[in-house]
N, C-alpha and C positions, 0 to 999 in steps of 0.2 A: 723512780725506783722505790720499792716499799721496805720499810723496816725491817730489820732479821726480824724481830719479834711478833713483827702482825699478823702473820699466819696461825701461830700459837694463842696471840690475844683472841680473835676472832675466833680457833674454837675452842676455845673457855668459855666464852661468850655463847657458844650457841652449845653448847653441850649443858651449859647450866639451864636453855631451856628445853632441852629434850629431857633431861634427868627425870623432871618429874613423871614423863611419861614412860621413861626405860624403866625406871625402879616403882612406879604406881602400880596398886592393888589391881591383881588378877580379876578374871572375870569370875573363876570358877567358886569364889565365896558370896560374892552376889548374888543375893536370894531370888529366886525367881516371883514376882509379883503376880497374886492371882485377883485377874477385876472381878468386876460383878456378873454373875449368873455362870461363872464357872467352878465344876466341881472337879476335884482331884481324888482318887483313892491311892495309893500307895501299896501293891503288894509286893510278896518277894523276887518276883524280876525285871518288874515294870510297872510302869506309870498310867493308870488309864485317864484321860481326860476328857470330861465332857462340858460342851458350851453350846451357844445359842445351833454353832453353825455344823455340829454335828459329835462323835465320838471320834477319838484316837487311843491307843494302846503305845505306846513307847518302849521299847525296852532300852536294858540301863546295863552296863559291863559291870560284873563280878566284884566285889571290892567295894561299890559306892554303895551309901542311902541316902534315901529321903525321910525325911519329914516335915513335914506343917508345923508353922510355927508364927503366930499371931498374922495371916491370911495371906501366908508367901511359903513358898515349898523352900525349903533348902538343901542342897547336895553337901555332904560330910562322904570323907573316905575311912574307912571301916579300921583300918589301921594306919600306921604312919610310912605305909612303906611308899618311897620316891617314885618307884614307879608305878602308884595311881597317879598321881599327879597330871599324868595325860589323860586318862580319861575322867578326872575328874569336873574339866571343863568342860570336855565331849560331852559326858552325861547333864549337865545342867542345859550348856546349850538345846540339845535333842530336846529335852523335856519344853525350853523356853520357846522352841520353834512351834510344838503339839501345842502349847496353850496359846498362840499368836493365830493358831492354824484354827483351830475352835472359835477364836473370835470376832477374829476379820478376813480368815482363807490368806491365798497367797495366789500371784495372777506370775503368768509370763506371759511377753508381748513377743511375737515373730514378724517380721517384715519380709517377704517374699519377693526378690529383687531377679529380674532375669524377662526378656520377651516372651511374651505370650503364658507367661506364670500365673496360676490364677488357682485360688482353693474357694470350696464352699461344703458348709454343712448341710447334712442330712440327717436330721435324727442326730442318732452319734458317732455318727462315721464324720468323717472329716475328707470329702474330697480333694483332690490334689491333684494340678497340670502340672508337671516341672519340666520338660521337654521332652519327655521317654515318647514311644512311640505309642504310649496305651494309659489312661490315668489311673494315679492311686488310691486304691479308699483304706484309709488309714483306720483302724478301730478304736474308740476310743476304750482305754481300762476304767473299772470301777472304782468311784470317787474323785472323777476329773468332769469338766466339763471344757468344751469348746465353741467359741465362736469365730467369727469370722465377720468381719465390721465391715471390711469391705474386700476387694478380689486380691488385695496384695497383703494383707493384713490377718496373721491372728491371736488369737488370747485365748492364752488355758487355762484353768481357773479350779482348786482344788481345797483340801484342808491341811493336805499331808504335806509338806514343801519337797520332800525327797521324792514323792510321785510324780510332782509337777515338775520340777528339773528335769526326770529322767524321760517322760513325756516328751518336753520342750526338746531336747538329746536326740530322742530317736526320729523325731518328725526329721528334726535340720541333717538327722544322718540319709534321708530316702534321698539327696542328690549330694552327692559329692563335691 
């Protein structure tokens, strides 16, 4: 039988090592780092960023700025009111996702699981068997790219991340 007390010891113990992680600094003051051959402008509703892998435009909710400050953008909220505070992170992240997207893109991978399933590219339509009685040719939107590596297999590949999710979304919603 165990101690009255070792349930209590045990989370002392473990709360003293999550503490640092429950009460550690936010993301949203964390400067956004800009590498090499990326440029940022700053205007008044958004963020344009451009890099090796092409242009993005950002925008930013009401309340927040940027500025550049020794070769890292930083998100500040415009007053002190609590409730920026949520979008205070939102907008850094957003911005942090555009300058990742300019530098290295962002891929999603699909697996296509099912008898007789099978996709293939053309151009940029994106074929599709899923069992219907007729196949689909999916279109791809502009600033996405698609492959298909093999017949069960495919990768989207983009700059924007919020295009390529929703990409990734609507392919997996054509079969239920």
């Amino acid at each position: 039988m165990a101690r009255a007390g070792a349930r209590e010891e045990f989370f002392d113990q473990n709360i003293r090592l999550l503490k640092p992680w429950l009460t550690g600094p936010l993301i949203a003051p964390a400067p956004n780092a800009l590498p090499k051959g990326v440029t940022v402008k700053v205007n008044k509703d958004a963020v344009e960023v451009q890099g090796p892998k092409g242009k993005l435009t950002q925008p930013y909710p009401r309340g927040i700025t940027f500025a550049l400050a020794d070769g890292a953008l930083v998100a500040t909220p415009a007053t002190d009111d609590p409730e920026l505070g949520k979008y205070h992170g939102l907008a850094r992240s957003l911005v942090a996702n555009a300058v990742a997207g300019v530098t290295d893109g962002f891929k999603k991978e699909l697996d296509i699981v099912g008898v007789g399933y099978r996709a293939a590219v053309q151009g940029k339509t994106l074929n599709l068997t899923l069992g219907f009685s007729h196949p689909i040719a999916f279109d791809m939107p502009e600033g996405t790219t698609v492959e298909a590596p093999s017949q069960t297999e495919i990768v989207i590949k983009g700059i924007d991340k919020q295009r390529v999710g929703q990409v990734a979304a609507e392919i997996r919603d054509l079969r239920p």
